[in-house]
Predicted model as a PDB file, atoms N, CA, C, CB and O in Angstrom, pLDDT in the B-factor column:
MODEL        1                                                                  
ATOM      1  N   UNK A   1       0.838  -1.162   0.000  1.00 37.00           N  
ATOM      2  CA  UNK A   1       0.000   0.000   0.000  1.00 37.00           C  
ATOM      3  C   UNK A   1       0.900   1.248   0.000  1.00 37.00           C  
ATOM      4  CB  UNK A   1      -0.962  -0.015   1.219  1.00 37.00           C  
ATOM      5  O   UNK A   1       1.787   1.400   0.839  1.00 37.00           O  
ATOM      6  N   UNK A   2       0.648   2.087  -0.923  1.00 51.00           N  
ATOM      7  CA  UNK A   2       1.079   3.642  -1.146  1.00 51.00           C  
ATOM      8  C   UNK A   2       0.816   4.291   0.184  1.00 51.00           C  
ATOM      9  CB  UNK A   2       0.177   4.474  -2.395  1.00 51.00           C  
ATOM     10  O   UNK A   2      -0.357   4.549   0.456  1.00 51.00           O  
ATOM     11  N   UNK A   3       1.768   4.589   1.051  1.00 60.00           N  
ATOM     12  CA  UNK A   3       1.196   5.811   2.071  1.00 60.00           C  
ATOM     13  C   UNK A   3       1.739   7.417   2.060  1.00 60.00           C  
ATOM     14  CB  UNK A   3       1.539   5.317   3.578  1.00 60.00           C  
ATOM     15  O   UNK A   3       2.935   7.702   2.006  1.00 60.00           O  
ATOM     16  N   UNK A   4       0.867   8.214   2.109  1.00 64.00           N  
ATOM     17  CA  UNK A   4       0.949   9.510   1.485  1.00 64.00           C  
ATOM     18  C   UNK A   4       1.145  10.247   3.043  1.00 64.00           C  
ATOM     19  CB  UNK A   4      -0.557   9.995   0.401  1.00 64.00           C  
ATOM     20  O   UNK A   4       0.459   9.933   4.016  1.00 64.00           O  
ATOM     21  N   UNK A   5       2.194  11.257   3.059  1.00 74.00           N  
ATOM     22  CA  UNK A   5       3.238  11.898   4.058  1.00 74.00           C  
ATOM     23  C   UNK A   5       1.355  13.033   4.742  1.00 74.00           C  
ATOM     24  CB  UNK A   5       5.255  13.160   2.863  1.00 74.00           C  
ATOM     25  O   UNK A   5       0.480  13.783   4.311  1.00 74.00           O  
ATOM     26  N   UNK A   6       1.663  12.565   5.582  1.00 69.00           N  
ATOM     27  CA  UNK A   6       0.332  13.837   6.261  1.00 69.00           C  
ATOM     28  C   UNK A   6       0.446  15.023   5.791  1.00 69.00           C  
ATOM     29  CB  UNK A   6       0.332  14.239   7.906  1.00 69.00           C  
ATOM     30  O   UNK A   6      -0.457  15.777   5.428  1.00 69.00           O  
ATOM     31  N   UNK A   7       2.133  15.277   5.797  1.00 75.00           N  
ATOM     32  CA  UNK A   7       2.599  16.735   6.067  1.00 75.00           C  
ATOM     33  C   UNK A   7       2.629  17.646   4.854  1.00 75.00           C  
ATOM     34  CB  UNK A   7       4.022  16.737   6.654  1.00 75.00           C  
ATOM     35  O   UNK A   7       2.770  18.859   4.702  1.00 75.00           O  
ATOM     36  N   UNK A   8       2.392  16.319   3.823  1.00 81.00           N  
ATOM     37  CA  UNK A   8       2.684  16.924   2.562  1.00 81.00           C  
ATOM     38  C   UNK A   8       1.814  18.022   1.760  1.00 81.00           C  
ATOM     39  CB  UNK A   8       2.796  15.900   1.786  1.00 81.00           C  
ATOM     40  O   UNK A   8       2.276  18.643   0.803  1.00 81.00           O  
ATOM     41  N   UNK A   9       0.470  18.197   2.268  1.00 83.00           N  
ATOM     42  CA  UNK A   9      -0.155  19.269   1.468  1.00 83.00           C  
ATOM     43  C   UNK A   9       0.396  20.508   1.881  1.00 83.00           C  
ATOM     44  CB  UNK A   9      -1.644  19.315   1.585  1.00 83.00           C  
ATOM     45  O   UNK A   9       0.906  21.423   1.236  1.00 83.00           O  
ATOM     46  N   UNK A  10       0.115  20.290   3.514  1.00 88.00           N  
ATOM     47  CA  UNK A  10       0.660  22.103   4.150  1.00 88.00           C  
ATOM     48  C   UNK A  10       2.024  22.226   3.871  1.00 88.00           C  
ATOM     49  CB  UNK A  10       0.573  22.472   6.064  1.00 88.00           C  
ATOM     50  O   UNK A  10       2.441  23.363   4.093  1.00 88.00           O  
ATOM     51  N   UNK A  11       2.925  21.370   3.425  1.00 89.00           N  
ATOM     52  CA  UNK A  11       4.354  21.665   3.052  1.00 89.00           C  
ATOM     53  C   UNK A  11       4.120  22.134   1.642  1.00 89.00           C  
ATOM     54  CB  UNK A  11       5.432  20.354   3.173  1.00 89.00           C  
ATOM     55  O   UNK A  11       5.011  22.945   1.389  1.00 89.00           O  
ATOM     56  N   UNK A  12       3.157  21.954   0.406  1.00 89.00           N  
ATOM     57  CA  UNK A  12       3.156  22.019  -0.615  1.00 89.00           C  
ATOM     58  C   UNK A  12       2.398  23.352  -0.696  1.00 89.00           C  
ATOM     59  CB  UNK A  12       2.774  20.885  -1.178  1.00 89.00           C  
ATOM     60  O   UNK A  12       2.472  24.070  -1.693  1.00 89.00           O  
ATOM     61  N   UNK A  13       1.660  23.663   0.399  1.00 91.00           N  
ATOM     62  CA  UNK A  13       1.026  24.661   0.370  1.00 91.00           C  
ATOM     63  C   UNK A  13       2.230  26.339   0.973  1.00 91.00           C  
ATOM     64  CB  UNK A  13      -0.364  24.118   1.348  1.00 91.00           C  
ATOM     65  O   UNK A  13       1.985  27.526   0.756  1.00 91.00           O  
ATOM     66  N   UNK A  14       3.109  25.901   1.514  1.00 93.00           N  
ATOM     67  CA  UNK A  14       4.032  26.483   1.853  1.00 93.00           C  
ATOM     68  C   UNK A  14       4.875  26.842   0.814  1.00 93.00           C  
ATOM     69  CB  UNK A  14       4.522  25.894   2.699  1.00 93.00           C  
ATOM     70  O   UNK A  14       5.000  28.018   0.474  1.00 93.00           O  
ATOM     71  N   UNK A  15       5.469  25.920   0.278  1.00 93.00           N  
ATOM     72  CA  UNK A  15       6.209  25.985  -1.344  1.00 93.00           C  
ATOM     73  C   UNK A  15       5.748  27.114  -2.211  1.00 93.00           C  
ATOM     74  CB  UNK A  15       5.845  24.602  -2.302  1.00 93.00           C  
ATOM     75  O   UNK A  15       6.375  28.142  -2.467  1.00 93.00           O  
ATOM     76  N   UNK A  16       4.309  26.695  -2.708  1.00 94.00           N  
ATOM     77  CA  UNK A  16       3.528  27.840  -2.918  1.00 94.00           C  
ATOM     78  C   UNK A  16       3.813  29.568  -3.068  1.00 94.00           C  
ATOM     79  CB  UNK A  16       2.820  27.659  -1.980  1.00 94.00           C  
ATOM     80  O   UNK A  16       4.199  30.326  -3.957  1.00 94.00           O  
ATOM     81  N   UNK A  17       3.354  29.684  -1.576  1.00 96.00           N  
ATOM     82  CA  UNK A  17       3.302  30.744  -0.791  1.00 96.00           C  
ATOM     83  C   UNK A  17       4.392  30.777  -1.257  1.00 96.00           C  
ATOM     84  CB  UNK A  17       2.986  30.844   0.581  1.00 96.00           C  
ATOM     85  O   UNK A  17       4.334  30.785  -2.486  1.00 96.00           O  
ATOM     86  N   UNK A  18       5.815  30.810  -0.700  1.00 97.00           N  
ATOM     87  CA  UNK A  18       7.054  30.664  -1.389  1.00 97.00           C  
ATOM     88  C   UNK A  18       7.062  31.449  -2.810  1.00 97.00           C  
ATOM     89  CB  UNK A  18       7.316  29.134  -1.580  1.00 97.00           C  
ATOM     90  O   UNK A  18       6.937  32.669  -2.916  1.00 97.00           O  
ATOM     91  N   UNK A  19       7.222  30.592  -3.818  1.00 96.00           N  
ATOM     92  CA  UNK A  19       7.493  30.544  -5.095  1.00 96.00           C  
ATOM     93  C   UNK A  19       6.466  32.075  -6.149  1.00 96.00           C  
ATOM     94  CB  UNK A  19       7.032  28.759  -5.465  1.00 96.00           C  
ATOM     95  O   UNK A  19       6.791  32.745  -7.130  1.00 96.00           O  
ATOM     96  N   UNK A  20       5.094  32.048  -5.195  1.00 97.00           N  
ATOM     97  CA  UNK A  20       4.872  33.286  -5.524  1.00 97.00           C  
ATOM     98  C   UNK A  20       5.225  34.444  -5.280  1.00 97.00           C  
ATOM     99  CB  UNK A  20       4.157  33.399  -5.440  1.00 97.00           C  
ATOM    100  O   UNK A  20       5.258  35.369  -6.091  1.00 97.00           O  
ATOM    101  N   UNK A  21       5.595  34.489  -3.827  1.00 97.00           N  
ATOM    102  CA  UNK A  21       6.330  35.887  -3.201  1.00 97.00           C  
ATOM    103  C   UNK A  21       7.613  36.531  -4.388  1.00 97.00           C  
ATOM    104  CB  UNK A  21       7.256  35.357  -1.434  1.00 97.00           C  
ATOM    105  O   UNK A  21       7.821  37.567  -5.021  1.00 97.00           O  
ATOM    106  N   UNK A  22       8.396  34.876  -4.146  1.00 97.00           N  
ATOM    107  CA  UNK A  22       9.558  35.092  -5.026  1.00 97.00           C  
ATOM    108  C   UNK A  22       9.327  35.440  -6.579  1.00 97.00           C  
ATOM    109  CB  UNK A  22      10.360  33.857  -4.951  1.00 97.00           C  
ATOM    110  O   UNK A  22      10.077  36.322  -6.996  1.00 97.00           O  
ATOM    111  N   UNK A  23       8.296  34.826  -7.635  1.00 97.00           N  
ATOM    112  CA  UNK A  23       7.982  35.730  -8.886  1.00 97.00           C  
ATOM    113  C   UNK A  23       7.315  37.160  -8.643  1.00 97.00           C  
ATOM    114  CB  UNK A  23       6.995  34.941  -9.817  1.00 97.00           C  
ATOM    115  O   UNK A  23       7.549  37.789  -9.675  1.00 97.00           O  
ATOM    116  N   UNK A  24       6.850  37.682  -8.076  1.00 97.00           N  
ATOM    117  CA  UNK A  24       6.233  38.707  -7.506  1.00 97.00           C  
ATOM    118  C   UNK A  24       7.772  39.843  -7.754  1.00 97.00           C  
ATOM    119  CB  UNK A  24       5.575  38.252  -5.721  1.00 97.00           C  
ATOM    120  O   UNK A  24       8.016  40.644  -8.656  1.00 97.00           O  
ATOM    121  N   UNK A  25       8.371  39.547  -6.826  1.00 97.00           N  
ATOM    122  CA  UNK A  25       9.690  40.048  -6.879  1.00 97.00           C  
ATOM    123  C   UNK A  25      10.626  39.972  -8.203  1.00 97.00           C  
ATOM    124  CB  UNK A  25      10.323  39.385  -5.861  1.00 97.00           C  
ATOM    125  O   UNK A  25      11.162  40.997  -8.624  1.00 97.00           O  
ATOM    126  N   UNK A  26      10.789  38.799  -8.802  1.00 97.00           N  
ATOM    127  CA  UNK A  26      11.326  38.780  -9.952  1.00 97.00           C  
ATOM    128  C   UNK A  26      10.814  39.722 -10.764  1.00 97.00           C  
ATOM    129  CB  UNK A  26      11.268  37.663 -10.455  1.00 97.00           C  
ATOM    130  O   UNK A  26      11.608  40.500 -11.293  1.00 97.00           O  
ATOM    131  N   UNK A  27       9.116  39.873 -11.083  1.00 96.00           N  
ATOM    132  CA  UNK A  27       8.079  40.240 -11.984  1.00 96.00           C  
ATOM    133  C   UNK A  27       8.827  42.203 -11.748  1.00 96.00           C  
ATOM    134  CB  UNK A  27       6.005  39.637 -11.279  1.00 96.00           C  
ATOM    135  O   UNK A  27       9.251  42.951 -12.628  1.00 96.00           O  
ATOM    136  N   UNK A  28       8.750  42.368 -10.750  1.00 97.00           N  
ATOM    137  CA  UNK A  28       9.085  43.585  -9.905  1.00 97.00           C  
ATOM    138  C   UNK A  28      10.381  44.136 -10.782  1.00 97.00           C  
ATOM    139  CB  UNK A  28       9.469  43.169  -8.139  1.00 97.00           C  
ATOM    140  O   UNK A  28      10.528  45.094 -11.541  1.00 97.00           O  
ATOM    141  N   UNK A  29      11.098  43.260 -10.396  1.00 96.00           N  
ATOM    142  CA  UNK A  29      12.642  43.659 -10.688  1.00 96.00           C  
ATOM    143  C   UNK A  29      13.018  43.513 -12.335  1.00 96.00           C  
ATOM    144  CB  UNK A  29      13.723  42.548  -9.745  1.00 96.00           C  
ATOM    145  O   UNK A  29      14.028  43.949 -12.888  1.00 96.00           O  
ATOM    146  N   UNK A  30      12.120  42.914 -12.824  1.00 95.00           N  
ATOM    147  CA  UNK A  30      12.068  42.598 -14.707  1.00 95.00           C  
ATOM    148  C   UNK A  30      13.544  41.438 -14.700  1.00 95.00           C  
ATOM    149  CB  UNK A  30      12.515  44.666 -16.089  1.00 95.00           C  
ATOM    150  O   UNK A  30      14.605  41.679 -15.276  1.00 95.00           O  
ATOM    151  N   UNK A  31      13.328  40.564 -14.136  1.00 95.00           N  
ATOM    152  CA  UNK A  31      14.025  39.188 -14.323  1.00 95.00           C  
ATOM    153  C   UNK A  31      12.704  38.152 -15.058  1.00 95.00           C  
ATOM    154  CB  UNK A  31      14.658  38.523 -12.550  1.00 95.00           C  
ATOM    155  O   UNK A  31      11.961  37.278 -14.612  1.00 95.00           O  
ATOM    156  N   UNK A  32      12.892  38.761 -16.320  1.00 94.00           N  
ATOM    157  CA  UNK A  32      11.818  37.816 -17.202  1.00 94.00           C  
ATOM    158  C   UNK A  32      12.419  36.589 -17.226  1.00 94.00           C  
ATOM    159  CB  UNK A  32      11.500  38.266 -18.789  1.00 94.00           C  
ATOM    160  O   UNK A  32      11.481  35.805 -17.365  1.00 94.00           O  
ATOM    161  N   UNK A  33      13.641  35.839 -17.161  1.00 95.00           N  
ATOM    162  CA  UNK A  33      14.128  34.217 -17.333  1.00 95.00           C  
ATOM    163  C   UNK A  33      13.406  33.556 -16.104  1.00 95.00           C  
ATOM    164  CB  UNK A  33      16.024  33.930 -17.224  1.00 95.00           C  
ATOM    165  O   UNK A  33      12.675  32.570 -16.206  1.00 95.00           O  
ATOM    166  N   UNK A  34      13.733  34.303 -14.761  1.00 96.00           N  
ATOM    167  CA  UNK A  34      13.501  33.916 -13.452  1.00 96.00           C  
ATOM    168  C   UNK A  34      11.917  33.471 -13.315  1.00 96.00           C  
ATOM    169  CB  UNK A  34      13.917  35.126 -12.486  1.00 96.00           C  
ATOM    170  O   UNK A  34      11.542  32.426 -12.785  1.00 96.00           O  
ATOM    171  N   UNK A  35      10.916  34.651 -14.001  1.00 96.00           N  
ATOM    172  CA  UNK A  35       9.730  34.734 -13.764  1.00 96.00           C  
ATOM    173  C   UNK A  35       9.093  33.636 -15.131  1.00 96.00           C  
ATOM    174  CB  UNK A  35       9.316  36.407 -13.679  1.00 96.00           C  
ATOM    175  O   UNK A  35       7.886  33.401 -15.196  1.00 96.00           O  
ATOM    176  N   UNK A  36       9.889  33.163 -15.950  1.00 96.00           N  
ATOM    177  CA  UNK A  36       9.261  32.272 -16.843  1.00 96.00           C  
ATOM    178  C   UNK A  36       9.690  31.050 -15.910  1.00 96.00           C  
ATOM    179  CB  UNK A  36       9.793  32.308 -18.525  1.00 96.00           C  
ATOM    180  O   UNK A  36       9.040  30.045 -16.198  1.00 96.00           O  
ATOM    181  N   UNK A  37      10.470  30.881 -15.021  1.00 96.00           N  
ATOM    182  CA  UNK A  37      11.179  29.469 -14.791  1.00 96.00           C  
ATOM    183  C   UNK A  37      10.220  28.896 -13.086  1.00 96.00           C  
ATOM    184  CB  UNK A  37      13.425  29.809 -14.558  1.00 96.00           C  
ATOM    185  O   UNK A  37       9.917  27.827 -12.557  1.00 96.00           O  
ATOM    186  N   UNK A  38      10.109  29.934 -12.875  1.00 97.00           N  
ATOM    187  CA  UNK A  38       9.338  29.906 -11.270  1.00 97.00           C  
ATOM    188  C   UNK A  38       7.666  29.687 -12.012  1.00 97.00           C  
ATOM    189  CB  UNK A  38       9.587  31.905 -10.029  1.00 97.00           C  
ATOM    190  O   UNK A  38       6.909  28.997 -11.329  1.00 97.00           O  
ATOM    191  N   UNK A  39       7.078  30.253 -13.380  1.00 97.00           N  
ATOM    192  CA  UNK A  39       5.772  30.157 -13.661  1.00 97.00           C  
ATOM    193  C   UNK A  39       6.010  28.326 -14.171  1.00 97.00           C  
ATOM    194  CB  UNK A  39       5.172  31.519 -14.952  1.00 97.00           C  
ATOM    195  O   UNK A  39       5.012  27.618 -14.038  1.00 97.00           O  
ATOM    196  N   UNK A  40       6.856  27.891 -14.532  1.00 97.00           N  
ATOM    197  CA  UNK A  40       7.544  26.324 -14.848  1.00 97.00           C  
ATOM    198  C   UNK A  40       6.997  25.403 -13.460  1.00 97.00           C  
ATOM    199  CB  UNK A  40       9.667  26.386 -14.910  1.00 97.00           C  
ATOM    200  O   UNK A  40       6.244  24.432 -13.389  1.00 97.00           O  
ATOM    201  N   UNK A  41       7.929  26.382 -12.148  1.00 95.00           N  
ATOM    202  CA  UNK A  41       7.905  25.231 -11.335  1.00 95.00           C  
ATOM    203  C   UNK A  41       6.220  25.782 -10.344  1.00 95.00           C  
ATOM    204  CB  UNK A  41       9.729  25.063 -10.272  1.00 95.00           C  
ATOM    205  O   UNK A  41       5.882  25.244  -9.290  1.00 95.00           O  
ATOM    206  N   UNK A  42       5.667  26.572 -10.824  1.00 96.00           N  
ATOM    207  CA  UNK A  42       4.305  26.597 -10.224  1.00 96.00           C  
ATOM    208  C   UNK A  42       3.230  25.738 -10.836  1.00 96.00           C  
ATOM    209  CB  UNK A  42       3.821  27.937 -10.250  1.00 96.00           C  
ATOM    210  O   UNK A  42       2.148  25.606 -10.264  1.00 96.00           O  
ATOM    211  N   UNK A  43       3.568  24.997 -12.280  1.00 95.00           N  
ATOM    212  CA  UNK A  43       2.950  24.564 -12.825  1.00 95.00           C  
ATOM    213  C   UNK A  43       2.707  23.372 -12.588  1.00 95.00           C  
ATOM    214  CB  UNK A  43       3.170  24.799 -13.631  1.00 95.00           C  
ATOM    215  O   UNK A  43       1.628  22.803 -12.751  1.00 95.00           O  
ATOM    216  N   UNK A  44       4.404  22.610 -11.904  1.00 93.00           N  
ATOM    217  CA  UNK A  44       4.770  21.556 -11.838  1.00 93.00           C  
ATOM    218  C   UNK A  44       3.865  21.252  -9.989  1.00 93.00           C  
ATOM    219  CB  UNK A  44       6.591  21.551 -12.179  1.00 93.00           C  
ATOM    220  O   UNK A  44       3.046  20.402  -9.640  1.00 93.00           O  
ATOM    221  N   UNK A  45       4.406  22.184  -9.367  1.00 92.00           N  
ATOM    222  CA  UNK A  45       3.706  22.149  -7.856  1.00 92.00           C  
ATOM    223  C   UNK A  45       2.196  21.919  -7.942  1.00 92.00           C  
ATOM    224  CB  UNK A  45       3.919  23.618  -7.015  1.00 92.00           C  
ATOM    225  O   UNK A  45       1.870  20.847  -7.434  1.00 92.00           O  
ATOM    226  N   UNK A  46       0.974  22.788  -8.557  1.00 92.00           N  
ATOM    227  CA  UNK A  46       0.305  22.872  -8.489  1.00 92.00           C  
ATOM    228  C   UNK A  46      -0.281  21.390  -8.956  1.00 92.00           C  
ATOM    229  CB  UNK A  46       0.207  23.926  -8.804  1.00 92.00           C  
ATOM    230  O   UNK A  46      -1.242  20.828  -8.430  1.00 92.00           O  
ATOM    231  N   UNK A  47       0.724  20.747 -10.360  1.00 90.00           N  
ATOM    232  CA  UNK A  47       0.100  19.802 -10.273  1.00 90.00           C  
ATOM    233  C   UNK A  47       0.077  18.398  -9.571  1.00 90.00           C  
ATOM    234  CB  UNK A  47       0.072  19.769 -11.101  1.00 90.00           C  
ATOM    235  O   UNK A  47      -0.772  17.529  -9.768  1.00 90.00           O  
ATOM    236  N   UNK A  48       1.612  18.285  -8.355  1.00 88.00           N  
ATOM    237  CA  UNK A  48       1.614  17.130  -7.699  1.00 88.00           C  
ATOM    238  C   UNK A  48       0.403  17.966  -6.868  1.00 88.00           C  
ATOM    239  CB  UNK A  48       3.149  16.486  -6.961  1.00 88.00           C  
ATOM    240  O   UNK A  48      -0.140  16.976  -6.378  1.00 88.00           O  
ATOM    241  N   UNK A  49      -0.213  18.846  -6.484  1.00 88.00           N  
ATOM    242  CA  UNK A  49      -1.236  19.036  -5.248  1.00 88.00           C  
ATOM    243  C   UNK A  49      -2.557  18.460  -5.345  1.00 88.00           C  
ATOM    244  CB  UNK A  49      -1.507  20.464  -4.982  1.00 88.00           C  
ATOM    245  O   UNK A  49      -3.299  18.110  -4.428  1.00 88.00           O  
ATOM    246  N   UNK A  50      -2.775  18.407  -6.824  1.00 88.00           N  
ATOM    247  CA  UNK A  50      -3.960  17.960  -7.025  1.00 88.00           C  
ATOM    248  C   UNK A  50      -3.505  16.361  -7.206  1.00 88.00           C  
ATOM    249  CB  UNK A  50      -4.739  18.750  -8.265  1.00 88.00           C  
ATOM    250  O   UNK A  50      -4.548  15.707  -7.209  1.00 88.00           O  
ATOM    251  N   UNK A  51      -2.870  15.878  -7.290  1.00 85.00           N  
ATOM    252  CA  UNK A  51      -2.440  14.840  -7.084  1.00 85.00           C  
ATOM    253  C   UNK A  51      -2.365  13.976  -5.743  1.00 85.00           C  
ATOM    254  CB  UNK A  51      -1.529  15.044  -7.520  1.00 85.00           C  
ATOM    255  O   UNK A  51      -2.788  12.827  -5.609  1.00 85.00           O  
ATOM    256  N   UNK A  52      -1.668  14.856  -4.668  1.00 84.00           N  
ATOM    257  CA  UNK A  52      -2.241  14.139  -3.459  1.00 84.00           C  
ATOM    258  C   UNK A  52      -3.410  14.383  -2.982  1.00 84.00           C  
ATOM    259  CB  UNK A  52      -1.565  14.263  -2.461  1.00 84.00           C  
ATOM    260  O   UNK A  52      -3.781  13.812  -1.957  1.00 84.00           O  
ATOM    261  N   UNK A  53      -4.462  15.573  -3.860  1.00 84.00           N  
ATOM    262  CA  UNK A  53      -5.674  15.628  -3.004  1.00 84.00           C  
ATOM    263  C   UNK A  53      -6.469  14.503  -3.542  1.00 84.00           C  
ATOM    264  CB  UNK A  53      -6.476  17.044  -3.048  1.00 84.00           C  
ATOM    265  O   UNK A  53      -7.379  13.963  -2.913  1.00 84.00           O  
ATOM    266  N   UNK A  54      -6.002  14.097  -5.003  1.00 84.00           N  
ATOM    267  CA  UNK A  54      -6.663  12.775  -5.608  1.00 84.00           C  
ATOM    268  C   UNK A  54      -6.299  11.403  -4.869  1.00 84.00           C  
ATOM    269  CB  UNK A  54      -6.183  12.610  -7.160  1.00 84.00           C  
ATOM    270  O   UNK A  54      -7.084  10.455  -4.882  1.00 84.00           O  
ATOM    271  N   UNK A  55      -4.812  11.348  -4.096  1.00 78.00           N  
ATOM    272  CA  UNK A  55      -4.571  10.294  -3.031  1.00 78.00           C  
ATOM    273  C   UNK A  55      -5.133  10.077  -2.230  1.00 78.00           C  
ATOM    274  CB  UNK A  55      -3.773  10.273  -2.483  1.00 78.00           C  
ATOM    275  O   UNK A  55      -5.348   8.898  -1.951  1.00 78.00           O  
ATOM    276  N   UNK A  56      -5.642  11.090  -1.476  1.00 75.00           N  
ATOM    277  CA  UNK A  56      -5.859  11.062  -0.186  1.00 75.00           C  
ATOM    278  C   UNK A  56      -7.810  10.824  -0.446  1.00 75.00           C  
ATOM    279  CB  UNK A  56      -5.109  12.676   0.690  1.00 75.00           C  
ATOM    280  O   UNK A  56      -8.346   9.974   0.265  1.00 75.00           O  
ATOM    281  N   UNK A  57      -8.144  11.123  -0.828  1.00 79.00           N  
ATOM    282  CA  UNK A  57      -9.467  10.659  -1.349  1.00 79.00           C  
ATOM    283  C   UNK A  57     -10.072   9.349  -1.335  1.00 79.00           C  
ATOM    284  CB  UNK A  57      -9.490  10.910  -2.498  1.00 79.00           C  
ATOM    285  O   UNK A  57     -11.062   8.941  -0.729  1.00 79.00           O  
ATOM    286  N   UNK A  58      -8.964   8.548  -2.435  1.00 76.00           N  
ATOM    287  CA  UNK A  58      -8.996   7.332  -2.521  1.00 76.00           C  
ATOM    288  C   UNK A  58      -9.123   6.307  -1.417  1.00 76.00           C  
ATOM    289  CB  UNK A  58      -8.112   7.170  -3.095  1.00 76.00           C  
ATOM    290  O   UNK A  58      -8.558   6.746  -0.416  1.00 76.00           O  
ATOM    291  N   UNK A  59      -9.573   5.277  -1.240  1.00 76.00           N  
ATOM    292  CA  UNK A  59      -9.657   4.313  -0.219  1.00 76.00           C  
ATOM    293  C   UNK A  59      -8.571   3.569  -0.021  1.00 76.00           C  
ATOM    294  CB  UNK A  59     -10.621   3.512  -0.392  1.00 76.00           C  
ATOM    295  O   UNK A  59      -8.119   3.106  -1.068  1.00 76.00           O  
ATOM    296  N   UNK A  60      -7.992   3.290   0.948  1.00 74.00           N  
ATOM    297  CA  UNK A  60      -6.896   1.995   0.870  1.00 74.00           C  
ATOM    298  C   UNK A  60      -7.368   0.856   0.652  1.00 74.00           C  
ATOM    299  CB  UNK A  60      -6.130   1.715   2.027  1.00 74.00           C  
ATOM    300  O   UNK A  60      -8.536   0.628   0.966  1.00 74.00           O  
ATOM    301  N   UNK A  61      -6.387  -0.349  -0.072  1.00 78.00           N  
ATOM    302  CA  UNK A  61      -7.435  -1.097  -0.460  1.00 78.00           C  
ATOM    303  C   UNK A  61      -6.015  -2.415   0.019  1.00 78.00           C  
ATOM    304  CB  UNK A  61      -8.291  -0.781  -2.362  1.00 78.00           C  
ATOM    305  O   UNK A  61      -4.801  -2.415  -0.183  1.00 78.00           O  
ATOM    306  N   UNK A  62      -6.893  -3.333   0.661  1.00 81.00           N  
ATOM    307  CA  UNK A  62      -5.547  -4.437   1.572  1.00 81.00           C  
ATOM    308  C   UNK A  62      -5.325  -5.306   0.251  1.00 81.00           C  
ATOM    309  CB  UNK A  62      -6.215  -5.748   3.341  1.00 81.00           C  
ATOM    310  O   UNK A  62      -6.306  -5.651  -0.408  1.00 81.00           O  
ATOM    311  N   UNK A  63      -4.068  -5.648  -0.121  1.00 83.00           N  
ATOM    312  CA  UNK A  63      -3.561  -6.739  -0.907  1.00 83.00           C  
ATOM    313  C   UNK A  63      -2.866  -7.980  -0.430  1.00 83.00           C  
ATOM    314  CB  UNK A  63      -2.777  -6.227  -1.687  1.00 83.00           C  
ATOM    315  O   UNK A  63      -2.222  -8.898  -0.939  1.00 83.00           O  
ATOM    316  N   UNK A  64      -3.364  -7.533   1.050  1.00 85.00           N  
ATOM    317  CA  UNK A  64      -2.643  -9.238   1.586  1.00 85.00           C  
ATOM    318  C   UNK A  64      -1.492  -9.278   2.026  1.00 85.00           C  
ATOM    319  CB  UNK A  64      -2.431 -10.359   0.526  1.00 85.00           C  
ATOM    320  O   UNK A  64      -1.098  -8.188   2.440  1.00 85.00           O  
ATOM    321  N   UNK A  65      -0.861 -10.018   2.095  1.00 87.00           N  
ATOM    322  CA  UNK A  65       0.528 -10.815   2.548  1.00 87.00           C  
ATOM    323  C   UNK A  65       1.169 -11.880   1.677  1.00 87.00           C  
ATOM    324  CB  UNK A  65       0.284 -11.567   3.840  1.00 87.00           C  
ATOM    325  O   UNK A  65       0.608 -12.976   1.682  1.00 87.00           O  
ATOM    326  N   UNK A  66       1.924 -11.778   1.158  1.00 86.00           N  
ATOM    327  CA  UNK A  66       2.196 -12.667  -0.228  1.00 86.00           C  
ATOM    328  C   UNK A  66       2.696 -13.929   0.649  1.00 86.00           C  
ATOM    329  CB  UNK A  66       3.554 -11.948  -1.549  1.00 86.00           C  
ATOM    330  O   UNK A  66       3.479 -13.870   1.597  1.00 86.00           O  
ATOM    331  N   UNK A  67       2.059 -15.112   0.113  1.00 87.00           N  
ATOM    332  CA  UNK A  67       2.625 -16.169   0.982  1.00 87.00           C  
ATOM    333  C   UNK A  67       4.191 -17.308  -0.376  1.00 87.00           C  
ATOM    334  CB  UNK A  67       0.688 -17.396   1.622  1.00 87.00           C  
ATOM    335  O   UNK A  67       4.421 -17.078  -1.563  1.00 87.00           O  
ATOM    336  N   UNK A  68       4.633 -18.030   0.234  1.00 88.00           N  
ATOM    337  CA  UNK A  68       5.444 -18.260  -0.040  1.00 88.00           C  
ATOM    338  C   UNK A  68       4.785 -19.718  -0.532  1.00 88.00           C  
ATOM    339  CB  UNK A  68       6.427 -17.941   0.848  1.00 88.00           C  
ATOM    340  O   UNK A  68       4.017 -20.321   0.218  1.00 88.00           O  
ATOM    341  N   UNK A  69       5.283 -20.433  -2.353  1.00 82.00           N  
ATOM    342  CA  UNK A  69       4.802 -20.909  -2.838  1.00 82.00           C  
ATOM    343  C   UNK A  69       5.046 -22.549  -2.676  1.00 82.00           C  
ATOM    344  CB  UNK A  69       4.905 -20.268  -3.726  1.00 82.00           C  
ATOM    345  O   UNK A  69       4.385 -23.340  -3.349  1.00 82.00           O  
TER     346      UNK A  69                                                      
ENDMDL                                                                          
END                                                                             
């Protein structure tokens, strides 16, 4: 069974917070490479989030104990 870190949304949700402050600032300062590369990794974040909210949803499902043949 897949087990998914508790901590991981509010850490992902932190990242976030993060990564926008920091293009905000780039956007500010006209570091257009910075602000194309941070809109890259917001794309990438945003989409493991919906990803563990699709984990955590899901049911666990028992596969047993593999016995020996």
């Amino acid at each position: 069974m897949l087990h998914m870190n508790p901590m991981m949304p509010t850490r992902l949700d932190e990242l976030e917070e993060d990564l926008q402050s920091r293009r905000l600032r780039a956007e500010a300062e006209g570091w257009t490479g910075e602000v194309e590369g941070l809109d890259i990794t917001l794309t990438f974040l945003r989409a493991k989030k919906d990803e563990t909210k699709r984990w955590s949803r899901r049911p666990a499902v028992y596969l047993g104990i593999p016995r020996p043949r």
